[in-house]
C-alpha positions in Angstrom: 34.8 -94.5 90.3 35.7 -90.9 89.2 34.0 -90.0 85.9 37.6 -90.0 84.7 37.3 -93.7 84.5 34.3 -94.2 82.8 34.7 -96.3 79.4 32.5 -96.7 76.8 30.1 -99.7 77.3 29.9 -98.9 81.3 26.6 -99.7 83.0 25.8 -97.1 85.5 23.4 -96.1 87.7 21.5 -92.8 88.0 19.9 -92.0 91.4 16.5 -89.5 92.2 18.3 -85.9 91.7 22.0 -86.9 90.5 23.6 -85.6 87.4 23.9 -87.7 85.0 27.8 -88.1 84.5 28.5 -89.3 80.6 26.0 -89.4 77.6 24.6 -93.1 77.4 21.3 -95.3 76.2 19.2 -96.5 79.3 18.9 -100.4 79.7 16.5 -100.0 82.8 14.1 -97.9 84.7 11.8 -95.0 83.8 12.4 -91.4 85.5 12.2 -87.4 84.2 15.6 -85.4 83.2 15.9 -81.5 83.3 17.9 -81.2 80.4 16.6 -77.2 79.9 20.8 -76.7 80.2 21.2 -78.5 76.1 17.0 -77.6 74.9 16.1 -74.2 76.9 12.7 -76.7 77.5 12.3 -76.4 81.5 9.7 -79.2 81.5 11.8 -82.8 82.5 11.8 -85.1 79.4 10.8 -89.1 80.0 13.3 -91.5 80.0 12.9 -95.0 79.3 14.8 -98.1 77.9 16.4 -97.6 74.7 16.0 -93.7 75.4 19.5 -91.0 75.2 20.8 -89.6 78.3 23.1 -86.4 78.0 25.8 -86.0 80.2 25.1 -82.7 83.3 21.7 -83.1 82.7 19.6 -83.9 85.6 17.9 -86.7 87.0 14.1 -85.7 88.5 12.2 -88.7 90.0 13.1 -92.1 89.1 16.1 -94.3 89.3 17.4 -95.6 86.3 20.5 -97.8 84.8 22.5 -97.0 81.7 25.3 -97.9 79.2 27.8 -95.4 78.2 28.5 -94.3 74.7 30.4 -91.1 74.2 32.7 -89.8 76.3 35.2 -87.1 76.6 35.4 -84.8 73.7 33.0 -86.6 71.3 30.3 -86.0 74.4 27.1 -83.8 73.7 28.4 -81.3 75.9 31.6 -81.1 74.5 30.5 -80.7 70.7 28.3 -77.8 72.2 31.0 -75.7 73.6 33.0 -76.6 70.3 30.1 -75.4 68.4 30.1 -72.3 70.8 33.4 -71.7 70.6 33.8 -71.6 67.1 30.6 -69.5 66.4 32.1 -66.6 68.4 35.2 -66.6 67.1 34.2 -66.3 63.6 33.4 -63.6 61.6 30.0 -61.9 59.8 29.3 -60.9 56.6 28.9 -57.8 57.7 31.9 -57.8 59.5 33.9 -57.0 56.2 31.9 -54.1 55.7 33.1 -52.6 59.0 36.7 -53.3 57.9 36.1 -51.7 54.5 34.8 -48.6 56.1 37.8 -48.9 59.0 40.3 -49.7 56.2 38.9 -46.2 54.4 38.5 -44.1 57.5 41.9 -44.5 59.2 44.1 -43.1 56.2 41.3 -40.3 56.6 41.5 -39.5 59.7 45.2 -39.1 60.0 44.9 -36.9 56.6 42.3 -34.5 58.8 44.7 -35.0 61.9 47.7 -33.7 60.0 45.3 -30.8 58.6 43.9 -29.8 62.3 47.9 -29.2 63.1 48.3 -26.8 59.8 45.3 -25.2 60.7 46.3 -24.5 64.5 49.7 -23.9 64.0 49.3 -21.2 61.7 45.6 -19.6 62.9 46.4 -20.2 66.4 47.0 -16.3 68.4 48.9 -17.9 71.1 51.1 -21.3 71.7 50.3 -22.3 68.2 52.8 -25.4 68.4 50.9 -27.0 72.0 47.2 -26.1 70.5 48.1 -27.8 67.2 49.3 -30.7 68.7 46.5 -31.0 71.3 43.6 -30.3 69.0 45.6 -33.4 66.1 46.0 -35.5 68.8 41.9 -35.2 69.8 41.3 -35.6 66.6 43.2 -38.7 66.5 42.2 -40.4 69.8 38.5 -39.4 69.2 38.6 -41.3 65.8 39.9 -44.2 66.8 37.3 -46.6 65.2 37.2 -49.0 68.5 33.4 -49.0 68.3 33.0 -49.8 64.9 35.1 -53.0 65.5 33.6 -54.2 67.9 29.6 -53.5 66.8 30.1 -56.8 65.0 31.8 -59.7 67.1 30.1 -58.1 70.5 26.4 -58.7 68.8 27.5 -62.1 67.3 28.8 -63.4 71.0 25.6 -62.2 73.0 23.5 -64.0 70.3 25.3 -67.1 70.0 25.0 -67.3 73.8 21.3 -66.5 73.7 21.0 -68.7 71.2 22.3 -71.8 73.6 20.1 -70.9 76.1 17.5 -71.3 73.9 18.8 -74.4 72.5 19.7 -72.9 69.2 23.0 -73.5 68.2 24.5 -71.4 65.2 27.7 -72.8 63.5 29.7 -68.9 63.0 28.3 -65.8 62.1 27.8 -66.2 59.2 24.7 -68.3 59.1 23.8 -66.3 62.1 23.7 -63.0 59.8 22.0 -65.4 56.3 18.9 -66.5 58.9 17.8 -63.1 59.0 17.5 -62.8 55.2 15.1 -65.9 55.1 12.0 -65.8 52.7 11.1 -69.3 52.7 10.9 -72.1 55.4 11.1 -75.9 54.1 10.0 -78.9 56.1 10.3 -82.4 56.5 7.1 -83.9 57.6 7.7 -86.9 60.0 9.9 -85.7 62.9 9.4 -82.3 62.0 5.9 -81.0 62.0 5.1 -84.7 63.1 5.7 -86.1 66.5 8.2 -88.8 64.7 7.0 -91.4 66.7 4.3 -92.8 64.6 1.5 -95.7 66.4 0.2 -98.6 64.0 -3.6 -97.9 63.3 -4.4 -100.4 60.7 -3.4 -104.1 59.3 -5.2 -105.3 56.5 -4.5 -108.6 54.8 -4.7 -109.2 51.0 -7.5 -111.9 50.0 -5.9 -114.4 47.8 -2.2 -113.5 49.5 0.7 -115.3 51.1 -1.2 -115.1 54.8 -4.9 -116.0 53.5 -6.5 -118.6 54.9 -6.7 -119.5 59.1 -2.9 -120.7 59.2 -1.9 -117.7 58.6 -3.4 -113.8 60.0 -2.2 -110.4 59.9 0.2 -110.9 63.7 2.4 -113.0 60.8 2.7 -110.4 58.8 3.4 -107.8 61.1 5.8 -110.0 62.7 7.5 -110.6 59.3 7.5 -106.7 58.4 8.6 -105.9 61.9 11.5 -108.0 61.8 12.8 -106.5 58.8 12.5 -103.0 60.2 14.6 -103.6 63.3 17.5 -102.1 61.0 15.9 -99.3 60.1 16.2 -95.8 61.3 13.1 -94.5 60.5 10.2 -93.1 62.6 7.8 -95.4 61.1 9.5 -98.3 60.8 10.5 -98.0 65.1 6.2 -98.0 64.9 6.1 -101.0 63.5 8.6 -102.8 65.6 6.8 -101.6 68.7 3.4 -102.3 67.4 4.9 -106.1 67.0 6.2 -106.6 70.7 3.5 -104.6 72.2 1.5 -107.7 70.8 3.5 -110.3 72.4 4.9 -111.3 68.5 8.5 -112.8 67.4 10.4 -110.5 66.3 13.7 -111.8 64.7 16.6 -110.4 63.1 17.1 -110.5 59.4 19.3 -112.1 57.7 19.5 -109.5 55.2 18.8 -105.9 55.2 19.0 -103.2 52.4 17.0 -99.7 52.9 16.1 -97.7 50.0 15.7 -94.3 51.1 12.4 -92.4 50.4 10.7 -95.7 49.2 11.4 -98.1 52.2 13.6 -101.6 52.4 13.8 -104.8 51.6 15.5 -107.9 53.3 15.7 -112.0 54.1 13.9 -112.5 57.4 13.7 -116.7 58.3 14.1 -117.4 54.8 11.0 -115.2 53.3 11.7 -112.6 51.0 10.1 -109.4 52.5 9.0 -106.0 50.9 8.1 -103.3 53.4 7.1 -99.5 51.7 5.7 -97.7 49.1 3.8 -98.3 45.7 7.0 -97.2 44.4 9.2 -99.9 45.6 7.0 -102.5 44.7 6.4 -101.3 41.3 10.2 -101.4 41.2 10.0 -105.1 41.7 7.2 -105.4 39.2 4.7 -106.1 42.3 1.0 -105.2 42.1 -0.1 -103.0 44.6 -4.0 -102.5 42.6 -5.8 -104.8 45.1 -4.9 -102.3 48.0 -4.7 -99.2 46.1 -8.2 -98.0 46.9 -8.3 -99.0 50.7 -4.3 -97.4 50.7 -6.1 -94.1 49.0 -8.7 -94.0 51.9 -5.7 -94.8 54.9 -4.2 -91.8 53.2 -6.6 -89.2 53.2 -7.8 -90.1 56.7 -4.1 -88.8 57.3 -2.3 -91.9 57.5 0.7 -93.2 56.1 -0.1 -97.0 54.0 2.8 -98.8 53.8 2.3 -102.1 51.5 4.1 -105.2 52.5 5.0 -108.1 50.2 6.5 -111.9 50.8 8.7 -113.3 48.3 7.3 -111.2 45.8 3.4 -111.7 46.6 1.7 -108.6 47.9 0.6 -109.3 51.3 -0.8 -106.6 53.0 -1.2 -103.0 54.3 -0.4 -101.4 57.4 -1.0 -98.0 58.2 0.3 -95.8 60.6 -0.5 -92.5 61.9 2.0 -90.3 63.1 0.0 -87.2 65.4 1.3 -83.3 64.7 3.2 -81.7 67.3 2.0 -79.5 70.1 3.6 -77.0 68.7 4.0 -77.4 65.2 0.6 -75.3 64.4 2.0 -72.5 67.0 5.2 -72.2 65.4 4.1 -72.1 61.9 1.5 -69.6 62.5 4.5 -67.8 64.0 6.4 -68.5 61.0 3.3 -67.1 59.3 3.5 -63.9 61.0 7.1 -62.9 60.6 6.2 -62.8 56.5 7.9 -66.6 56.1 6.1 -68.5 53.0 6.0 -72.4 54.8 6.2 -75.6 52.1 6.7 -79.3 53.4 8.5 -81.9 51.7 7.9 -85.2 52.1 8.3 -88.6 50.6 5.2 -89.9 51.7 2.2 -89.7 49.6 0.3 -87.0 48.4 -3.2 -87.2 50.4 -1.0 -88.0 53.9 0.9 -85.2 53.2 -2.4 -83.1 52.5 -4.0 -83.8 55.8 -1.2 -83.0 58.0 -0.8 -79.4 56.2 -4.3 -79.4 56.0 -3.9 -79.7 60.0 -1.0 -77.3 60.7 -1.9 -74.7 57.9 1.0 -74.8 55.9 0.6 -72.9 52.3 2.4 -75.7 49.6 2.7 -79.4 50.1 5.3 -81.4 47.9 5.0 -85.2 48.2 6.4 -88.3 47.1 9.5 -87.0 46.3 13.3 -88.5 47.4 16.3 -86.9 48.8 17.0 -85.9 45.4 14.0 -84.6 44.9 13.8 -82.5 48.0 17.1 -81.2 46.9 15.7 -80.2 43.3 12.4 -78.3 44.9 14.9 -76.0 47.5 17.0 -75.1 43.8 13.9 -74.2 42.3 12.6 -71.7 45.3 16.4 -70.8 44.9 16.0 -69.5 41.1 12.9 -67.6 41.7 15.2 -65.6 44.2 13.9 -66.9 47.5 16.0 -67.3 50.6 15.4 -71.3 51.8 15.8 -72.4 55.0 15.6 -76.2 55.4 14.6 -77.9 58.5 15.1 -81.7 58.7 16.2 -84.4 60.9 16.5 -87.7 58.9 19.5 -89.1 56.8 17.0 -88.3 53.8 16.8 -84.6 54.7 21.1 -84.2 54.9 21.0 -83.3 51.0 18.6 -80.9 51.4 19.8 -79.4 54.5 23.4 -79.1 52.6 21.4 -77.5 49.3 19.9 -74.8 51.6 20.7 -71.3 52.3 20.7 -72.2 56.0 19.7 -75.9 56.9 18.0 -76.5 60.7 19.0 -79.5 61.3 16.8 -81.0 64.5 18.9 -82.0 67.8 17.1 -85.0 68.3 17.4 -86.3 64.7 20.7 -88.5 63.1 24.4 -87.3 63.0 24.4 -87.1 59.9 21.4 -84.5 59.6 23.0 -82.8 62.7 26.3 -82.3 60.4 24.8 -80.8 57.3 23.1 -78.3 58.7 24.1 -75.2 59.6 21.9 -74.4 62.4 21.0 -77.1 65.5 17.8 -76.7 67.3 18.0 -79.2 70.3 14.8 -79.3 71.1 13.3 -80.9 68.6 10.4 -78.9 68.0 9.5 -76.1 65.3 9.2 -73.0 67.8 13.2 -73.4 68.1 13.4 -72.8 64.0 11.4 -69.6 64.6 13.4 -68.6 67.6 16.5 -68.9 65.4 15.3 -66.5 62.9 13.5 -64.3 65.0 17.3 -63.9 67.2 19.0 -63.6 63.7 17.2 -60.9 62.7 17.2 -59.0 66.2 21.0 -59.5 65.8 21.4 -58.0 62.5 19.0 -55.3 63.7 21.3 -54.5 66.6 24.8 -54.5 64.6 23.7 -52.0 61.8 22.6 -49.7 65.3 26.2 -50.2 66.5 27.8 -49.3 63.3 25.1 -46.5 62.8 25.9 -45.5 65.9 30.0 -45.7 66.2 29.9 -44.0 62.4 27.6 -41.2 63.5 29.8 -40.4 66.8 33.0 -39.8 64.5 31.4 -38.3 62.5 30.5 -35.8 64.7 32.9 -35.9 67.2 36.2 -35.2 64.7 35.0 -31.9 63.5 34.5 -30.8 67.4 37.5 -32.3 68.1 39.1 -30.5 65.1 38.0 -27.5 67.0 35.0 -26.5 64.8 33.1 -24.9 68.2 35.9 -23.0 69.3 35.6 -19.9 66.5 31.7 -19.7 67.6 31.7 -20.7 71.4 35.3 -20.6 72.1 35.0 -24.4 73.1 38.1 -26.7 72.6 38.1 -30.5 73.4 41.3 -31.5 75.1 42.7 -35.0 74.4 41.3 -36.0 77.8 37.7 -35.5 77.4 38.5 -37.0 73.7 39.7 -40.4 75.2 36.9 -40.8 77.7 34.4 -40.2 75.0 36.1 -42.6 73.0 35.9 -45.1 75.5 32.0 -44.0 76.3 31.2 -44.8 72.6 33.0 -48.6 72.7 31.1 -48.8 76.2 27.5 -47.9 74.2 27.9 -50.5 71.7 29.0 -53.4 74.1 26.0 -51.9 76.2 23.6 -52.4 73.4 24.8 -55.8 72.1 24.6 -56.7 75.7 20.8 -56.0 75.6 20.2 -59.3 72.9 20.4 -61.2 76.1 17.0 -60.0 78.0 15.6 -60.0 74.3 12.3 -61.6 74.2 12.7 -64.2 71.6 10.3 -67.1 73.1 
């Protein structure tokens, strides 16, 4: 059927080098999909069942069968070019400045115009009236302040273009000018500097607890946890659900479900009562975590997550998962690093994880165990002391903070509702696109102060020739002619150097 046709919940099937037509969730099949025209990533991303599929990306290898889910105008693609769209049509900061100067130059420049005819008209030895008007009328068309409008919205198009092939996506020019001004980079942990796809290391079993004695082993209480965590969104929980059916367990759906963000969720699953998170949400239900505090501790400062578990209000057990740093995470912060960025990570889980893993990838301040509201609360302090925060997130926990920010990087491969708060989208999920972002901002800024450096300088310096300020000394006169074509030469020189963003070397 034409692509026209295709309705949400469609099954379709992709084919060894096929584009894939509409963004859906594959049911079946394995293969590899360029999708370096959303992520700038020219390696071909594994698809599986239960992975996304973007729409004009391209199928590699396998064959593969999958359900449609947004079409149209609420498509990947589509919120790109919005994104695109809207970015170069919008203005920068330091847009206004160009108009100030403009707004102040014009009423000049026809003052000096009006002047250069006086001036002509009465010093002039011959045809006073035709030099008078000649040399007001150079003086006019060279001034016109073309170049200085366009230093501004020629460098914020280029960029925002780079940008996409990149797979950086700015939302205006604005944010495009503030990532340049960054002091400070903030990061989530899990998803972020972490691969987000967290593997089950450990299950430990309380003695004395719901599942002691032969009936009952840790597979129960994994299946238990994992069937709670089928509702979650969260890296760690998807672990744990895996981790379950990789083991051939039962894995059911609760009957009731309730997360509690930063601490972890609770829920009814086949009538037990079930607990899955941290100390903190225990405690919060007056559950004793002591008999697994000191094997949690050592899980945690071996650089894994502990996550208690507890049936109808008995603790049960531990399980701990590990969730490895990203290739690139240690590159990019290094990176980070060297462009004079201070790097902290904010995280909810506990102190001695969070250690490790910036321990691992060398970043300078670590603040665990905090909520949403307390990741908010650190970026206002960094605020106050006068640093410029950038926020880079990609859970529902991290939208607050990504809002709160100077500029939030919200990661492409995260939730909606991350994607929505923040003001930069990195679609390829990785850290080295957060450095791109403010490595191309400040390349951008650096090339629209040149452009309005260099469309100031030229009026300044062409009016008073075309006033005819060479002619006393070298009898030179600069006829409204030339004056338009080196008009035109100067609007040409500042597209020409905005034009140069796009061989910049921002990888």
């Amino acid at each position: 059927v034409p692509v026209e046709q295709v309705v949400r919940g469609d099954v379709l099937t992709v084919r060894p080098g096929e584009r894939v037509p509409v963004d859906g969730e594959v049911i079946s099949g394995e293969s590899a999909v360029d999708e370096s025209m959303l992520t700038g990533e020219s390696l071909p991303v594994a698809k599986k069942a239960g992975d996304r599929v973007i729409g004009a990306t391209i199928n590699r290898t396998g064959a593969f069968r999958f359900r449609a889910t947004t079409l149209g105008s609420d498509s990947v693609l589509a919120q790109i070019v919005k994104l695109m769209r809207d970015a170069q049509g919008s203005r920068a900061p330091i847009q206004r400045l160009a108009d100030r100067i403009s707004g102040i130059f014009v009423p000049i420049v026809m003052s000096l115009a009006v002047v250069t005819f006086v001036v002509w008209f009465i010093a002039a030895d011959s045809a006073p009236g035709v030099r008078a008007f000649a040399a007001a009328v150079a003086v006019l068309i060279i001034a016109c302040p073309c170049a200085m409008g366009l230093a501004v919205p020629t460098a914020v198009m280029v960029s925002t273009g780079k940008g996409a092939e990149l797979g950086v996506l700015f939302k205006g020019g604005e944010v495009l000018q503030r990532a340049g001004d960054i002091t400070t980079v903030v990061l989530d942990k899990t998803g972020t500097v972490t691969e987000g796809r967290p593997t089950v290391t450990d299950l430990v079993a309380t003695v004395g607890g719901p599942f002691d004695g032969p009936a009952h082993t840790v597979d129960d209480l994994l299946a238990l946890a994992a069937s709670l965590e089928t509702l979650s969104e969260h890296p760690l929980a998807e672990s744990i659900v895996r981790e379950a059916r990789d083991r051939g367990l039962a894995v059911q759906a609760p009957q009731s479900f309730e997360s509690h963000t930063g601490r972890g969720a609770i829920g009814v699953v086949d009538g037990f009562a079930v607990l899955v998170g941290n100390a903190l949400l225990l405690t919060d239900y007056a559950i004793d975590v002591g008999p697994l505090r000191d094997i949690a501790d050592r899980l945690a400062g071996d650089g894994k997550t502990p996550m208690f578990v507890a049936v109808d209000g008995v603790l049960g057990g531990v399980i701990a998962v590990a969730d490895p740093i990203k290739e690139t995470s240690r590159a990019a912060i290094a990176r980070l690093h060297a462009m004079g960025l201070q790097v902290v990570m904010l995280t909810g889980d506990n102190q001695r994880t969070a250690d490790s893993i910036a321990r691992q990838a060398h970043i300078d301040r670590v603040v665990a165990g905090v909520l949403p509201e307390g990741k908010v609360a650190e970026i206002k302090r960094l605020q106050a002391e006068g640093q410029v925060v950038a926020m880079v997130g990609d859970g529902i926990n991290d939208a607050p903070a990504l809002a709160q920010a100077d500029v939030g990087m919200a990661i492409g491969t995260g939730t909606d509702v991350a994607v929505e708060a923040g003001d930069i989208v990195l679609m390829r999920g990785d850290l080295q696109s957060a450095a791109q972002a403010i490595a191309l901002s400040r390349r951008t800024m650096r090339t629209m102060k040149q452009n309005l450096f260099w469309a100031f300088v030229y009026n300044v310096v062409g009016i008073p020739i075309a006033a005819g300020a060479l002619y006393p000394a070298f009898g030179l006169l600069l006829s409204p002619i030339l004056a338009s074509a080196a008009m035109a030469f100067s609007s040409v020189s500042v597209v020409t150097n905005s034009l140069r963003l796009r061989g910049a070397r921002i990888a």
